[in-house]
N, C-alpha and C positions, 0 to 999 in steps of 0.2 A: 504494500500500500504506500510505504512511505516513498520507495524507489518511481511508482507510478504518478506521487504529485511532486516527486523533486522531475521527473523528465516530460509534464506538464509545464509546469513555470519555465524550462529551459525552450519550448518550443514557445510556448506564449512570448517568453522572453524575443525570440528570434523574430517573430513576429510582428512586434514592437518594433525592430529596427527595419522591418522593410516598409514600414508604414501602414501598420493595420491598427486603426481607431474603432474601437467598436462602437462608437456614438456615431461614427457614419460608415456602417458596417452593410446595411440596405442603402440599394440603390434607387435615388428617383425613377418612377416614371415620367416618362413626357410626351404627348402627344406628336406623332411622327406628322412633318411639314412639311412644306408642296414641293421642297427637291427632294426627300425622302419618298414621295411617293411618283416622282419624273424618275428618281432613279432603281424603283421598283420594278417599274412597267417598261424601263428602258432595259433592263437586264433577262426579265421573263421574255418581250420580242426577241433578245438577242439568244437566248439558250431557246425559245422555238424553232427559230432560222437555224442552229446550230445542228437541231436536231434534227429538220427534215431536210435542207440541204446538203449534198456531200461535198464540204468546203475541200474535203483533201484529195479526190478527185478533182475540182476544178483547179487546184493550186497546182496537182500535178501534171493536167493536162499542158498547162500553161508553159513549162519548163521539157517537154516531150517534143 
């Protein structure tokens, strides 16, 4: 038991030095904003195109 809360305090301890506050331990939420949702819907076009096109076909055509 004792060996259990002296290698508690050491890791707590280390902890402390990389900077963990537990009064701000949880993270805000935030309502996500209109470049978070341009870059949402910019990303999902981009992994649909990726999917249904064969980009490595046409890339290799190109160099053939």
């Amino acid at each position: 038991m004792l060996r259990s809360i002296d290698r508690a305090q050491v890791v707590y301890e280390s902890m402390e030095l990389r900077g963990f506050d537990p009064d701000t331990f949880f993270i805000k939420k935030e309502k996500a904003g209109k470049k978070s949702w341009i870059y949402f819907w910019l990303m999902l076009i981009l992994l649909i195109i990726l999917r249904f096109v064969p980009i490595f076909e046409i890339i290799g055509g190109v160099f053939i």
